[in-house]
C-alpha positions as CSV (number, residue, x, y, z in Angstrom):
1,X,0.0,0.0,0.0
2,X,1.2,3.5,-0.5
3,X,0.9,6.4,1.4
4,X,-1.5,7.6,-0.8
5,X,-3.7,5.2,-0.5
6,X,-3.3,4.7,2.9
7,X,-5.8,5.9,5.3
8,X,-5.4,7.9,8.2
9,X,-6.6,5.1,10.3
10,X,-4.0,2.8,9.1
11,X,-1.2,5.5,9.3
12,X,-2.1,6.4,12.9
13,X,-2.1,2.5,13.8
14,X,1.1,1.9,11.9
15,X,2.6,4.9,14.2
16,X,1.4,3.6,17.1
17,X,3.0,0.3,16.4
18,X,6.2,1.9,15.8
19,X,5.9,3.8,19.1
20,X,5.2,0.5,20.9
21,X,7.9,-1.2,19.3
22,X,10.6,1.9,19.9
23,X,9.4,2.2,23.9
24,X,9.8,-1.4,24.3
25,X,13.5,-1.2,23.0
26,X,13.1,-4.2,20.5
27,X,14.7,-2.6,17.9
28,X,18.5,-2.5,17.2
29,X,20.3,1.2,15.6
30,X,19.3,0.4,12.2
31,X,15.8,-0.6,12.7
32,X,15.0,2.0,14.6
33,X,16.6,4.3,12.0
34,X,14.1,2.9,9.7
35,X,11.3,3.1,11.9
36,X,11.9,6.9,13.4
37,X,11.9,7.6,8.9
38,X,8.4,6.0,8.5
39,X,7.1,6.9,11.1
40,X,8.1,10.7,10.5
41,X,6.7,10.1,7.0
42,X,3.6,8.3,8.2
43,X,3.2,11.8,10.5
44,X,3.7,14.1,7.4
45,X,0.6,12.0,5.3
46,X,-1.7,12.2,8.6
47,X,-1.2,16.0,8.2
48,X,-1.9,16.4,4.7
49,X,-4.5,14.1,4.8
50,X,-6.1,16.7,8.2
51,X,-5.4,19.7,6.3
52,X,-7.2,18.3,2.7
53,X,-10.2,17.3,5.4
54,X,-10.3,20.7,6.8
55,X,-10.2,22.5,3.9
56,X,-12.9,20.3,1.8
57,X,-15.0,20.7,5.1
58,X,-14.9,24.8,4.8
59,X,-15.6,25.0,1.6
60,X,-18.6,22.8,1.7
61,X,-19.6,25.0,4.7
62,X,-19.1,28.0,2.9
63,X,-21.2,26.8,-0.2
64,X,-24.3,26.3,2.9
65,X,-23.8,29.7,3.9
């Protein structure tokens, strides 16, 4: 799956699975490398995705007004 076609549900579970995994110290330099970089990235798409929402939501609001 991409990240575009991920949804914000599965990125915010995916990051919470990374947090899990980073607090529980299972993963070695590399790994968590990789994880802190998706993670991150998973973070940046969760944003987009809330500022696409809010805007879409205020312009339908300001088509009612």
């Amino acid at each position: 799956m991409t990240k575009k076609d991920l949804t914000y549900t599965d990125a915010i579970q995916r990051i919470s699975e990374i947090v899990e995994k980073i607090e529980s110290n299972e993963l070695d330099i590399d790994e968590l490398n990789a994880s802190v970089k998706e993670a991150a990235s998973l973070i940046e798409a969760c944003k987009t995705k809330l500022q696409n929402a809010e805007t879409n939501l205020q312009e339908t609001l300001d088509k009612l007004a």
